[in-house]
C-alpha positions as CSV (number, residue, x, y, z in Angstrom):
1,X,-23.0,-56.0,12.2
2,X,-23.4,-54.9,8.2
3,X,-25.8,-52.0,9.5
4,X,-23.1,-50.9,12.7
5,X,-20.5,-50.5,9.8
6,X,-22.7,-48.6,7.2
7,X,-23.3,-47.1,9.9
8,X,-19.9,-46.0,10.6
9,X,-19.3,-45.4,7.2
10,X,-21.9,-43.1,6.5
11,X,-21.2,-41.4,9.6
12,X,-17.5,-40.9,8.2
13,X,-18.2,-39.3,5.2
14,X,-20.5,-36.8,6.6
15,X,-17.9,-35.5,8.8
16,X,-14.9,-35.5,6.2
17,X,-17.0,-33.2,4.0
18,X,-18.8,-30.8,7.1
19,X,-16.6,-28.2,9.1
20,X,-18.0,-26.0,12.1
21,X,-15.5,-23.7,10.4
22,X,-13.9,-22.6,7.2
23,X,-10.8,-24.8,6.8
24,X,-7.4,-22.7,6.5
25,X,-5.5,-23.1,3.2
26,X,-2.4,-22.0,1.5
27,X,-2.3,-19.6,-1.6
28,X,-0.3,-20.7,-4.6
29,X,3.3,-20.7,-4.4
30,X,4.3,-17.5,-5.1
31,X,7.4,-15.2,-5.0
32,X,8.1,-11.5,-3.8
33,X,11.3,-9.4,-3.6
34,X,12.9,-7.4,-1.3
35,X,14.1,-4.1,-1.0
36,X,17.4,-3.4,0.2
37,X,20.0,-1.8,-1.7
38,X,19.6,1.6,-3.6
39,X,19.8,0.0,-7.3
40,X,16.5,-1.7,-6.1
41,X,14.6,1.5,-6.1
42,X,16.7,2.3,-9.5
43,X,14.9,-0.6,-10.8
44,X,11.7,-0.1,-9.9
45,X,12.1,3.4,-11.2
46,X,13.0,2.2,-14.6
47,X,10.0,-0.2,-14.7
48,X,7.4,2.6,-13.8
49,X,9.2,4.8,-16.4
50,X,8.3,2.2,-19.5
51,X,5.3,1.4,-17.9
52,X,3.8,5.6,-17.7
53,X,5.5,5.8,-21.1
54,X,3.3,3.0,-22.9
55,X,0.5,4.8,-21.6
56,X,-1.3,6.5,-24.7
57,X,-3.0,8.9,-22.1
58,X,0.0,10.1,-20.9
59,X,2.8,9.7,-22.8
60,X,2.8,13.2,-24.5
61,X,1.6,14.7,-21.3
62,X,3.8,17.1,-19.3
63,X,4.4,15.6,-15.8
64,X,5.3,17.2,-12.7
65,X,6.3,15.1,-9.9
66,X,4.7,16.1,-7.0
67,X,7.0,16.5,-3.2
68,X,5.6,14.0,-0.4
69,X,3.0,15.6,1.2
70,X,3.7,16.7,4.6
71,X,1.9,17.6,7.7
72,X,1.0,16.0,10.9
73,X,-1.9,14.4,10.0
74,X,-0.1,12.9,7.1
75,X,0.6,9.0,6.4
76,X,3.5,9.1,4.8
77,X,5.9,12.5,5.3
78,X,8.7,11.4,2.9
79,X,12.2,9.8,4.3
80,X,15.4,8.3,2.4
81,X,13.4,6.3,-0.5
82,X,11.2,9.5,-0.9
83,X,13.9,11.4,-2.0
84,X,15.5,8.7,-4.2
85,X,13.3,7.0,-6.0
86,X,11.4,10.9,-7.2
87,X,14.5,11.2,-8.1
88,X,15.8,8.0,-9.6
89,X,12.4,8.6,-12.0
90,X,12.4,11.8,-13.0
91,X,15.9,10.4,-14.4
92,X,14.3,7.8,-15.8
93,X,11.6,9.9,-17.4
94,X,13.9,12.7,-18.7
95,X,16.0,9.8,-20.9
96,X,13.4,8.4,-22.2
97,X,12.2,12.2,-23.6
98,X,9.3,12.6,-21.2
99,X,8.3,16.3,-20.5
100,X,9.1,16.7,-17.0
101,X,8.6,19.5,-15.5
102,X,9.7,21.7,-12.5
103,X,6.7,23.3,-11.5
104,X,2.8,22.3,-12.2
105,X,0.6,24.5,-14.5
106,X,-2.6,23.9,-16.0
107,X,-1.5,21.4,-18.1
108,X,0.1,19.2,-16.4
109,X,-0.1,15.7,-15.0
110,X,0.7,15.1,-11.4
111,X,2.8,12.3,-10.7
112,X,2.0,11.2,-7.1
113,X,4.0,8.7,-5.3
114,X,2.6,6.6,-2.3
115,X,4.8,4.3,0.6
116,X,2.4,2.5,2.8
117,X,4.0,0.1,5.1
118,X,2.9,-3.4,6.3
119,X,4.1,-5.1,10.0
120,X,2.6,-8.4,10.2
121,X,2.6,-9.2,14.2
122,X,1.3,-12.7,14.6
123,X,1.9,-14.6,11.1
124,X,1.7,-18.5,11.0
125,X,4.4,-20.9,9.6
126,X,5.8,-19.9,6.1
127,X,6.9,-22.4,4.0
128,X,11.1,-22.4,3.4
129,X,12.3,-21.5,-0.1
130,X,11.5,-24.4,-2.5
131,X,13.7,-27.0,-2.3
132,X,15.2,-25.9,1.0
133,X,14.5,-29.6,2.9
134,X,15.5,-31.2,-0.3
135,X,18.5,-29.4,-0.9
136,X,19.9,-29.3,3.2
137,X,19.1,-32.8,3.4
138,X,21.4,-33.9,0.5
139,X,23.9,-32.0,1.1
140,X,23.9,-33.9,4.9
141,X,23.8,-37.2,3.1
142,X,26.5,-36.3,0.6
143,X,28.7,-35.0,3.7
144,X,28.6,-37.8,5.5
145,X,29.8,-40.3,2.4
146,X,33.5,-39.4,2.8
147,X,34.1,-39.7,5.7
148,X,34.3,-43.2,5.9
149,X,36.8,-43.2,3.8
150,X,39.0,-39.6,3.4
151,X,41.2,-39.5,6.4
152,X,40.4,-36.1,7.6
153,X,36.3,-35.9,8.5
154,X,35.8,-32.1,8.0
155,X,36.2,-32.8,4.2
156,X,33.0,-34.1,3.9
157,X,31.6,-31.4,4.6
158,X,32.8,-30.1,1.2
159,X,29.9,-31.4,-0.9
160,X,27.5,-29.7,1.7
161,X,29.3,-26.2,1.3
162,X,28.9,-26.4,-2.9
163,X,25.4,-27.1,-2.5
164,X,25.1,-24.2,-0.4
165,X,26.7,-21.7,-2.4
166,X,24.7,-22.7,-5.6
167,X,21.2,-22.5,-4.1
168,X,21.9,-19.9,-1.5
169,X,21.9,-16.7,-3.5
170,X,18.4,-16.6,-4.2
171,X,17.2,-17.5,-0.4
172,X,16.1,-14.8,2.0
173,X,13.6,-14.6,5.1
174,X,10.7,-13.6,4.5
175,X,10.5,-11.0,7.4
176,X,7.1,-8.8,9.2
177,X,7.9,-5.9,7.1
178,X,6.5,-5.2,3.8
179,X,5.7,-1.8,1.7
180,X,3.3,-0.9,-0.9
181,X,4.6,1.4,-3.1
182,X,1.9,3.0,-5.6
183,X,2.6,5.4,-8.0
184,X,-0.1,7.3,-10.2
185,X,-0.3,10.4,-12.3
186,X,-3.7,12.7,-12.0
187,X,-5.2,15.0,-14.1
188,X,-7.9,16.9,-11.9
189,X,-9.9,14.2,-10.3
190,X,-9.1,11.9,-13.0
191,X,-6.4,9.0,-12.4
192,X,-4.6,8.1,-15.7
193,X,-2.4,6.3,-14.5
194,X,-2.2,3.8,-11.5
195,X,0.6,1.2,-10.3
196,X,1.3,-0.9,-7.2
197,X,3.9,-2.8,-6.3
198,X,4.9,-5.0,-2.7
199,X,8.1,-6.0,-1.6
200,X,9.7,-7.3,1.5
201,X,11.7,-4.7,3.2
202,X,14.5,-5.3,6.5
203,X,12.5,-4.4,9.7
204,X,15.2,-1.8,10.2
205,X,14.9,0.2,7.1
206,X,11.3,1.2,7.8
207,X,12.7,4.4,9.0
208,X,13.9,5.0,5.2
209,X,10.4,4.6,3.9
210,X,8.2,5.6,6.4
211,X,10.2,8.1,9.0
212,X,7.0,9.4,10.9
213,X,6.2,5.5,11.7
214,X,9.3,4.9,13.3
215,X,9.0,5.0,17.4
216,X,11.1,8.0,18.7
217,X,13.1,7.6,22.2
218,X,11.7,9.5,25.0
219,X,12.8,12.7,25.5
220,X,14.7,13.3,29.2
221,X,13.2,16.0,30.8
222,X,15.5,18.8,32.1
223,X,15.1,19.7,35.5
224,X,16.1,23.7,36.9
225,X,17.3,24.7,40.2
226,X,16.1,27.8,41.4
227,X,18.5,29.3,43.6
228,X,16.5,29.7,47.5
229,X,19.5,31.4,49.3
């Protein structure tokens, strides 16, 4: 009997610490914003301005922002947040006394700006905001106190509706959609400057950052008569 169990016991530890299989895990709790209102690209231009401007290597340089490049072959041919944001920096690089100019020369950096898009099609469960469960579940609790004793029932749902609208300003879904926008300024074949940033975007603003990856409608094909008489 003693051996059957240490048996069994031995037996159980081998197979809590052996997989056939790397076991899926979760990253750290993390956070990541999303894009969807113009003054969002006004602050990310404003950050990349400080950021370029600490840079010893280019901080005297002149700059010239460079257009979206085009052509078919092209991944990203510009679109709404093209035009702003190139914009929205050169602002932002022109009051804080940068040397931006209108045309490259010899001596000028390159500012290059970059939009790659991300559509995640078969993602897993994502975890709620933090305190989500905590925070729906007493407020359902706290709801249902009153109404044994307040004669009309609804008013328990006042509690409920204060919880709500504390924690439900920084709540959003987390969406398929994501961008990478990467900005970097190039001297030659040198990089002197490189800068990444993701954020969620709504699944129907990819056509703002990425208008050539948007699916068009089929064009109707026109049919002529040829007179026979």
């Amino acid at each position: 009997m003693l051996v059957a169990a240490l048996g069994l016991s031995l037996g159980g530890c081998f197979y809590a610490n052996t997989s056939q299989a790397p076991i899926a895990t979760t990253y750290p709790y993390s956070e990541q914003q999303r894009m969807q209102a113009a003054h969002h690209w006004e602050i990310l231009a404003r950050h990349e301005a400080d950021k370029i401007l600490t840079r010893e290597r280019v901080r005297f340089r002149d700059l010239y922002i460079a257009p979206p490049a085009q052509g078919a072959f092209s991944a990203y041919s510009g679109g709404e947040f093209d035009r702003g944001f190139r914009a929205l920096l050169t602002s932002e690089l022109v009051t804080r006394g940068a040397n931006v100019m209108t045309a490259p020369s010899d001596n000028t950096a390159t500012v290059e700006i970059d939009v790659g898009v991300v559509q995640h099609r078969d993602r897993g469960f994502v975890r709620p905001p933090v305190g989500a469960f905590t925070a729906l579940t007493a407020g359902i609790a706290v709801a249902t106190l009153p109404i044994n004793h307040w004669r009309e029932p609804a008013l328990g749902l006042i509690p409920a509706a204060a919880v709500a609208d504390v924690t439900s300003g920084s709540w959003t879904y987390t969406g398929n959609e994501e961008i990478i926008v990467t900005t970097r300024i190039v001297d030659g074949e040198r990089i002197l400057y490189s800068s990444s940033n993701i954020y969620y975007i709504n699944a129907g603003d990819r056509r703002q950052y990425a208008p050539n990856l948007v699916p068009r409608a089929p064009v109707t094909p026109s049919v002529s008569v040829t007179d026979t008489w």
